[in-house]
C-alpha positions in Angstrom: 42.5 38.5 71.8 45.8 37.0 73.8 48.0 37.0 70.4 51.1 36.4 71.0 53.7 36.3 68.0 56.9 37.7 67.4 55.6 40.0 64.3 57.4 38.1 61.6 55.0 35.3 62.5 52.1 37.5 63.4 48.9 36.3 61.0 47.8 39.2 59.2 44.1 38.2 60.3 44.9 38.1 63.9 46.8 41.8 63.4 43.4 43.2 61.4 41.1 41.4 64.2 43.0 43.2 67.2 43.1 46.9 65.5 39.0 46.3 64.4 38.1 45.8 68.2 40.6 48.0 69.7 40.6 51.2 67.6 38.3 50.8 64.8 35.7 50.6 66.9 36.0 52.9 69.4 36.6 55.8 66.4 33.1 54.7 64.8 31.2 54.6 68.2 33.2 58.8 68.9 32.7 59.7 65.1 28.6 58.4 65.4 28.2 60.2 68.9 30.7 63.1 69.0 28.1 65.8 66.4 25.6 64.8 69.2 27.6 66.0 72.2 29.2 68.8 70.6 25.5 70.2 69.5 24.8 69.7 73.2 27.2 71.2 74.8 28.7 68.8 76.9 30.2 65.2 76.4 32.4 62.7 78.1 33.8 60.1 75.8 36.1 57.6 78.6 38.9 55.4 76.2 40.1 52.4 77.6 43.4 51.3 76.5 46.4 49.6 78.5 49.7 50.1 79.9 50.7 48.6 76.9 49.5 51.8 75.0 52.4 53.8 77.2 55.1 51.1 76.7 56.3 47.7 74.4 55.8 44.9 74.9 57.2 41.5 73.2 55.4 38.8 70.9 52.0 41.3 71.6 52.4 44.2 68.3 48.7 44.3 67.1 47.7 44.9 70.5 50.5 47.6 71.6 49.8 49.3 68.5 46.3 49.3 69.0 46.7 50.6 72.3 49.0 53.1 71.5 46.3 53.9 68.7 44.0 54.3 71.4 46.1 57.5 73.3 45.9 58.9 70.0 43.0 58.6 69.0 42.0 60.5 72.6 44.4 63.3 72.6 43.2 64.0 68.9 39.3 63.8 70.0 40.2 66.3 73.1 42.5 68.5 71.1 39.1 69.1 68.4 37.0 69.4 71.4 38.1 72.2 73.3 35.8 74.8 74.6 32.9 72.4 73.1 32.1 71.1 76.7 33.3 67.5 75.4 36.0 65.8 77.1 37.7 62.8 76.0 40.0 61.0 78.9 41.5 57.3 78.5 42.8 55.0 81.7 45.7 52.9 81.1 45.6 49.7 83.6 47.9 47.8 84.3 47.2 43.8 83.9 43.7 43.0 84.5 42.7 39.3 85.5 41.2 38.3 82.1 41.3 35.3 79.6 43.7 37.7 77.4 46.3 38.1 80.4 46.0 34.6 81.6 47.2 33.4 77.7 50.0 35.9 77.3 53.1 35.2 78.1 54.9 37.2 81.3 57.6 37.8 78.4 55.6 40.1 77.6 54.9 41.8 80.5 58.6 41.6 81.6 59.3 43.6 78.9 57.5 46.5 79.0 59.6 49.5 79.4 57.9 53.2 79.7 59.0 55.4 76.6 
Protein backbone atom coordinates (compact mmCIF):
# COMPACT_ATOMS: atom_id res chain seq x y z
CA UNK A 1 0.00 0.00 0.00
CA UNK A 2 3.33 2.35 -0.74
CA UNK A 3 1.11 5.25 -2.48
CA UNK A 4 2.74 7.90 -3.03
CA UNK A 5 0.95 11.01 -4.73
CA UNK A 6 0.83 14.52 -4.09
CA UNK A 7 -3.09 14.51 -3.17
CA UNK A 8 -4.21 16.45 -6.22
CA UNK A 9 -3.04 13.35 -8.09
CA UNK A 10 -3.98 10.80 -5.46
CA UNK A 11 -6.58 8.05 -7.24
CA UNK A 12 -9.66 8.14 -5.29
CA UNK A 13 -9.39 4.17 -5.37
CA UNK A 14 -5.94 4.05 -3.97
CA UNK A 15 -7.30 6.73 -1.07
CA UNK A 16 -10.56 4.26 -0.32
CA UNK A 17 -8.17 1.05 -0.50
CA UNK A 18 -5.69 2.58 2.17
CA UNK A 19 -8.56 3.95 4.81
CA UNK A 20 -10.48 0.14 4.21
CA UNK A 21 -7.28 -1.75 5.48
CA UNK A 22 -6.01 0.79 7.82
CA UNK A 23 -9.13 1.97 9.83
CA UNK A 24 -12.12 0.33 8.45
CA UNK A 25 -10.98 -2.58 9.49
CA UNK A 26 -9.57 -2.42 12.60
CA UNK A 27 -13.16 -0.47 13.78
CA UNK A 28 -15.16 -3.70 12.48
CA UNK A 29 -12.70 -6.30 14.07
CA UNK A 30 -13.17 -3.60 17.97
CA UNK A 31 -16.97 -3.05 17.21
CA UNK A 32 -17.40 -7.27 16.56
CA UNK A 33 -15.20 -8.10 19.73
CA UNK A 34 -15.50 -5.05 22.07
CA UNK A 35 -19.59 -6.36 23.69
CA UNK A 36 -17.49 -9.56 24.20
CA UNK A 37 -14.73 -8.10 26.36
CA UNK A 38 -16.78 -5.66 28.07
CA UNK A 39 -19.30 -8.54 29.22
CA UNK A 40 -16.12 -10.26 30.39
CA UNK A 41 -14.60 -8.00 32.25
CA UNK A 42 -11.38 -7.54 30.76
CA UNK A 43 -10.02 -6.82 27.21
CA UNK A 44 -6.87 -5.71 25.49
CA UNK A 45 -7.47 -4.38 22.00
CA UNK A 46 -3.39 -3.41 20.73
CA UNK A 47 -3.77 -0.73 17.43
CA UNK A 48 -1.03 -0.57 15.21
CA UNK A 49 -0.59 2.65 13.47
CA UNK A 50 2.72 4.58 12.47
CA UNK A 51 4.79 7.51 13.25
CA UNK A 52 3.03 8.79 10.47
CA UNK A 53 -0.20 8.83 12.58
CA UNK A 54 1.83 11.51 15.06
CA UNK A 55 3.22 13.60 12.16
CA UNK A 56 2.90 14.56 7.95
CA UNK A 57 4.28 13.29 5.70
CA UNK A 58 4.55 14.23 1.84
CA UNK A 59 3.02 12.50 -1.39
CA UNK A 60 1.69 9.72 1.49
CA UNK A 61 -2.22 11.50 2.60
CA UNK A 62 -4.45 8.27 2.57
CA UNK A 63 -1.99 6.63 4.72
CA UNK A 64 -1.25 9.61 7.24
CA UNK A 65 -4.83 10.13 7.50
CA UNK A 66 -5.45 6.69 8.13
CA UNK A 67 -2.93 6.51 10.68
CA UNK A 68 -3.93 9.50 12.33
CA UNK A 69 -7.46 7.71 12.08
CA UNK A 70 -5.98 5.04 13.82
CA UNK A 71 -4.89 7.28 17.34
CA UNK A 72 -8.45 8.13 17.22
CA UNK A 73 -10.04 5.53 16.81
CA UNK A 74 -7.89 4.24 20.20
CA UNK A 75 -8.31 7.06 22.39
CA UNK A 76 -12.15 7.01 21.60
CA UNK A 77 -12.29 2.96 22.23
CA UNK A 78 -10.28 3.64 25.77
CA UNK A 79 -12.16 6.78 26.60
CA UNK A 80 -15.77 4.29 26.34
CA UNK A 81 -13.88 1.70 28.16
CA UNK A 82 -12.95 2.91 31.36
CA UNK A 83 -13.58 0.98 34.47
CA UNK A 84 -14.80 -1.90 31.99
CA UNK A 85 -11.41 -3.84 32.41
CA UNK A 86 -10.81 -3.14 28.58
CA UNK A 87 -7.85 -1.31 27.46
CA UNK A 88 -7.16 -0.10 24.12
CA UNK A 89 -3.22 0.91 23.57
CA UNK A 90 -1.67 1.60 19.86
CA UNK A 91 2.33 1.64 19.08
CA UNK A 92 3.52 4.02 16.60
CA UNK A 93 6.96 2.68 14.84
CA UNK A 94 8.95 4.27 13.18
CA UNK A 95 9.97 2.87 9.55
CA UNK A 96 9.74 -0.86 9.42
CA UNK A 97 11.72 -2.81 6.63
CA UNK A 98 8.70 -3.63 4.46
CA UNK A 99 7.68 -3.60 0.65
CA UNK A 100 5.59 -0.31 1.67
CA UNK A 101 8.82 1.57 2.95
CA UNK A 102 11.11 0.22 0.36
CA UNK A 103 8.49 1.99 -2.45
CA UNK A 104 8.10 5.27 -0.65
CA UNK A 105 10.00 7.92 -1.28
CA UNK A 106 12.58 9.24 1.69
CA UNK A 107 10.63 12.67 0.76
CA UNK A 108 8.40 11.45 2.64
CA UNK A 109 10.14 10.50 5.47
CA UNK A 110 12.27 13.69 5.39
CA UNK A 111 9.31 15.41 5.89
CA UNK A 112 7.76 14.28 8.80
CA UNK A 113 7.57 16.88 11.45
CA UNK A 114 5.91 16.00 15.03
CA UNK A 115 2.65 18.25 15.60
Amino acid sequence: MGYTHPIDEFPIDKWEEVLRINLTAPFYLTNLTLAHMKKKGWGKIINVSSIFGLAGGVKISAYVSSKHGMNGLTKVTALETLNTGVTCNAICPAAVDTECVNRCSIESFRSVRRN
